[in-house]
Phi, psi and omega in degrees: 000132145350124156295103172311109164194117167293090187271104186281135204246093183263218179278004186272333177309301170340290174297288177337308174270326147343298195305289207300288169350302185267347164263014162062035193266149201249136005267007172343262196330301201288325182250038146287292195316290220298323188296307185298302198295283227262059164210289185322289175334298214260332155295320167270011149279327184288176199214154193271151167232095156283130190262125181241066132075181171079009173191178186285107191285205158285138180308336203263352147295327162274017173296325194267320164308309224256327155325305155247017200277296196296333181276337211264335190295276210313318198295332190262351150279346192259346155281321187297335193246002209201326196051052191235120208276336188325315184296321169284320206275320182272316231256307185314285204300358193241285168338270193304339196283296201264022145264013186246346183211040172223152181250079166291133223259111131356134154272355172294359175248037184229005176071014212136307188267135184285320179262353145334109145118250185344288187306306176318282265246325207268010158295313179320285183311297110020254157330311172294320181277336165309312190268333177291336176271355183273320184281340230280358172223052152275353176072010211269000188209164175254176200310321187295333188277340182290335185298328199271322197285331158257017158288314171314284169336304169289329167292349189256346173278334176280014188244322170276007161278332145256035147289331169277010201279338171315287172322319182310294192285023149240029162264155201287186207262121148359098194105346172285155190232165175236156159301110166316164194257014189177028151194171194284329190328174167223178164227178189289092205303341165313303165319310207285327177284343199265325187266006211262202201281314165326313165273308174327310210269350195256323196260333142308284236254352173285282183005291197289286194323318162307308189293302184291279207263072165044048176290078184289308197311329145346275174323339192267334199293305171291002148291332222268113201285336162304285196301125187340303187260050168310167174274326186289351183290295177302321180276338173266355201238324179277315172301278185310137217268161185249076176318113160227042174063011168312335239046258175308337211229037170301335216242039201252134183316115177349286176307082198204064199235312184280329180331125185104318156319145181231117184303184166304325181262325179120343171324162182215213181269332175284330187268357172271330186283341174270316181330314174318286195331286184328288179322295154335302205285313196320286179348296169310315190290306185314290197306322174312293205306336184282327186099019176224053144216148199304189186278293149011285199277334172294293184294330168288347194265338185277335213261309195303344192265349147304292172309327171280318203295001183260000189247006195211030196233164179289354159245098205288137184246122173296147182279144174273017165282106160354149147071346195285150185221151197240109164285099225286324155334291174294292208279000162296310187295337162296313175310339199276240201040277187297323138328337163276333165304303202227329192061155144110043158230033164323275206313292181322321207282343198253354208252008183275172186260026218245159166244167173302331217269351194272004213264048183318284228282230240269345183286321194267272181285000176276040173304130183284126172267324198277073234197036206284173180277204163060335211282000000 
């Protein structure tokens, strides 16, 4: 197992990369250009298509949330690495358009349907507050519009709780197991509703959406050991591994149900468990910078990321799900994750069919910010 050390990547990350950027040191350098030529450039040219909100659309509106959520990102990663204020100044203008006119959707506006609204809403969501904390002292708007744009916000973290308030009244009773979709084991089904993508993907983006703009009272509500849908709850239910004296597949991360099934892209259950993972460290990371996550939930987080790491290394382990096909891009880049984390996955991250320079988004050049003090 990887020596543990928890690296929180804090206001010293930025500057660290920058440093590496303008002195052209690799693999820094290589995936700015990839960043620079094949994101930026063509974001500042777009304009926001905003959705406004306040009920359930077509799936393909929220195609318009998660679109301009991902330009207001890159633009203020693209201020964050460079202080180039232009880039803040465009990541601003996407921001106030859907904070001036989008409307977040309730699940009490979705009829009903359970994957409406929370999961969908939370890339998007997500992004903005990922781009509203990077810019926010760029100087590019003055202090009264971040209030209102981080009102927008709070309203959109009040809005995925209740998707997760939903979830909640369907998790099963303590002790209960489900079956795998592609061998007789079973798991833990409690675990498996509090960790799977649906919660994981909904509570990074409430999180983030709290964080930035200073929801405290919010933030203690997920923290809060009563309520069902915690963060450390949620984080331990995605993470911690399901022993059940199997041999090979003792140590494998809950959230493991879909395994062996292959999605529409050809995915399989390792590219659905670093996906979890990914969401998780987002999580992990927020909750470290607040001072409120256990030792516990960091070692669940490391051994699943110990556990992906044998399907992505030069001594590569075929995965044992039928059927699993590995999209070797995303999930090296998920593994550098776990290298920023923790260190000692050098080897898995370099020993893939991936080049590095392509690793643009949360790995190289993405520091998670969202981590303000005080709160």
């Amino acid at each position: 197992m990887p020596k543990h050390r928890w690296h929180p990547m804090l206001d010293t990350q930025p500057a660290l990369v920058r440093q590496a950027i303008a002195d052209k040191r690799e693999p820094w350098y290589s995936a700015w250009v990839y960043f620079r030529d094949g994101r930026l450039k063509s974001a500042l040219t777009k304009t926001p298509n905003v959705y406004a909100g306040g009920n359930v659309p077509a799936l393909t509106t929220y195609t318009q949330l998660d679109t301009d959520g991902h330009l207001a990102r890159n633009l203020a990663i693209g201020y964050s690495l460079t202080g180039d204020v232009k880039y803040a100044i465009k990541a601003l203008s996407f921001i106030e358009a859907w904070a001036m006119r989008n409307k977040p959707v309730p699940f009490k506006a979705t009829g009903g349907l359970d994957y409406q609204g929370g999961y969908h809403q939370s890339y998007g969501y997500f992004s903005f507050a990922f781009a509203y904390d990077l810019i926010r002292d760029s100087g590019a708007a003055i202090a009264g519009d971040w209030a209102w744009m981080g009102a927008w916000l709070r309203a959109a973290a009040d809005a995925l709780a209740t998707y997760q308030d939903h979830w909640a009244t369907k998790l099963p009773k303590a002790g209960a197991r489900i079956k795998y979709t592609w061998c007789d084991l079973t798991e833990d089904a409690r675990d498996y509703h509090l960790g799977r993508d649906t919660s994981i993907c909904t509570l990074a983006a409430e999180l983030a959406c709290a964080v930035a703009s200073r929801y405290s009272s919010h933030i203690q509500t997920l923290f809060d050991p009563v309520y069902p849908m915690n963060v450390p709850a949620i984080l331990h239910a995605a993470c911690a591994p399901d022993n059940q004296g199997d041999g090979v597949l003792d140590r494998v991360p809950n959230v493991q149900i879909n395994a062996g099934l292959t999605g529409g892209s050809g995915a399989g259950g390792q590219a659905y468990m670093s996906y979890v993972i990914r969401m998780a460290a987002l999580v992990a990371e927020m909750s470290n910078g607040l001072g409120m996550v256990a030792q516990q939930q960091l070692l669940d987080l490391l051994e699943s990321f110990t556990y992906l790491s044998r399907f992505c290394s030069p001594d590569l382990v075929k995965p044992p799900c039928p059927g699993d096909i590995m999209p070797w891009a995303d999930f090296l880049a998920r593994m550098q994750i776990g290298e920023h984390l923790f260190g000692g996955f050098e080897a898995a991250v370099g020993g893939g069919q991936a080049s590095p320079r392509t690793f643009y988004d949360i790995q190289y050049l993405g520091p998670v910010t969202l981590v303000q003090p005080g709160l």
